[in-house]
N, C-alpha and C positions, 0 to 999 in steps of 0.2 A: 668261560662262555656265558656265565649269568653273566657277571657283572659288564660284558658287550652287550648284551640284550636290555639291560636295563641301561644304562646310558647312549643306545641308541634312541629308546623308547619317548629317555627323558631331552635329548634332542629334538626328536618328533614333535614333543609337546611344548618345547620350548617354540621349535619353529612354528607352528599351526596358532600358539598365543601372541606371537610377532605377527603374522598374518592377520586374524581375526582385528589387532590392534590397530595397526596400522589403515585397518577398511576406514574407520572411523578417525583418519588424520586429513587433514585437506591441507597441502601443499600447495599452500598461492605465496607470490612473489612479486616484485613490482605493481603493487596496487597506483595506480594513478588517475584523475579526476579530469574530467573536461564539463564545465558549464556552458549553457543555452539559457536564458530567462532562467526560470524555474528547474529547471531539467537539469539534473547531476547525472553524469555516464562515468561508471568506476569503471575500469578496466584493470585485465590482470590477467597474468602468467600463472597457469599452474601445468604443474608439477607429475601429480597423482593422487591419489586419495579416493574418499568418498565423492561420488557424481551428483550428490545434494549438498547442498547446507543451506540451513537456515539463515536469514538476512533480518539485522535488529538495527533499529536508530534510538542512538540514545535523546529522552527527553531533554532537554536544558532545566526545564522547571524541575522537573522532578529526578531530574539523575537517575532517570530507571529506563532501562533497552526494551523499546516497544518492537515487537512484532509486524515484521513488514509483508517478508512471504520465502517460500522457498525458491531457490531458486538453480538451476542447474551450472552447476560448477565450471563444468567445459565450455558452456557460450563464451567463455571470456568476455563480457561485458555484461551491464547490467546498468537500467536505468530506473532514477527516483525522482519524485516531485519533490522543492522541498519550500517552504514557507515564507523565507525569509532571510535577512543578515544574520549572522552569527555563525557558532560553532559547531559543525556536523561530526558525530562519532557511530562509523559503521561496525557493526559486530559480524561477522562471520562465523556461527557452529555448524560444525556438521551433523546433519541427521542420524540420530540415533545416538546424539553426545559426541564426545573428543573434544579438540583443542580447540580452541578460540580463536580468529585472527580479527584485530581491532584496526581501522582504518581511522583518520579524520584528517576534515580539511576543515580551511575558515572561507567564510561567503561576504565579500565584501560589493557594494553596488549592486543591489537590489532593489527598484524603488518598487515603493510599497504602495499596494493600489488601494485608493482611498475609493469608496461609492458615495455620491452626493446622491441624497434624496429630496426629492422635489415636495412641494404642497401635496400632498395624499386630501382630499377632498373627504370629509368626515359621513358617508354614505354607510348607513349597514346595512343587511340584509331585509330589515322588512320594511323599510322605507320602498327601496327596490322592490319588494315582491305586493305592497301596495299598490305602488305606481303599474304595473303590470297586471293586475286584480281591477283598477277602476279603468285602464284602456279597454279590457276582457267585457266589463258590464259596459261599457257604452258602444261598443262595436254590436254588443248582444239588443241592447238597447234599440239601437239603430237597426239593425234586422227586422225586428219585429216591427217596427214601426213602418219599417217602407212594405213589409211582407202584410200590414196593416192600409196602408194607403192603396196598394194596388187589389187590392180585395174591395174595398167599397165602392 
């Protein structure tokens, strides 16, 4: 009778540590990409798991997963701005840790928006706040002068 009491118990705790484990697994599947301009929409199947994970893009310069946002696991989709040509690497963790899931695609045909600047006119502020200073004294000027003419 003990040793059915203890390996029920040690079932129970087997099972309840399978549970707790698995909160923290995100079963996604079929990840796939559609582009807009700019705008990357992953899309994806899941499964079960955690209803959060966190969402990382890895840098190119620095090889290191920045922080994007969290995001809720059952929308099935999810959208990102992204920069440029090249190579995109999405991370998937879920909240509160577990497994990983890594996405990437390549971005080819982006044209890259260039801004032309015109002649910017070399003005600083107290140029400006002169010219607005000697309008001020001759409009005041001018007051008293006419507030002057009709008095005598």
């Amino acid at each position: 009778m003990r040793k059915f009491f203890i390996s029920i118990m040690l079932s129970c705790c087997f099972f309840l540590g399978w549970v707790f484990a698995t909160d923290n697994v995100v079963w996604m599947q079929h990840i796939t990409h559609t582009r807009t301009d700019a705008t990357v929409n992953l899309s994806r199947d899941v499964m079960s798991g955690n209803n959060q994970a966190d969402m990382f893009l890895r840098n190119d310069t620095t090889k290191v997963f920045d922080f994007l946002s969290t995001i809720d696991v059952f929308k099935k989709s999810t959208s990102l701005h992204i920069t440029g040509n090249g190579n995109y690497v999405v991370r998937f963790i879920p909240t509160g840790g577990g497994n990983d899931i890594r996405y990437s695609f390549f971005v080819t045909g982006m044209q890259e928006q260039q801004t032309t600047i015109t002649h910017v006119p070399k003005t600083w502020a107290t140029s400006n706040i002169l010219l607005v200073l000697g309008i001020a004294v001759f409009l005041y000027v001018l007051y008293w002068y006419r507030k002057i003419a009709r008095s005598s």
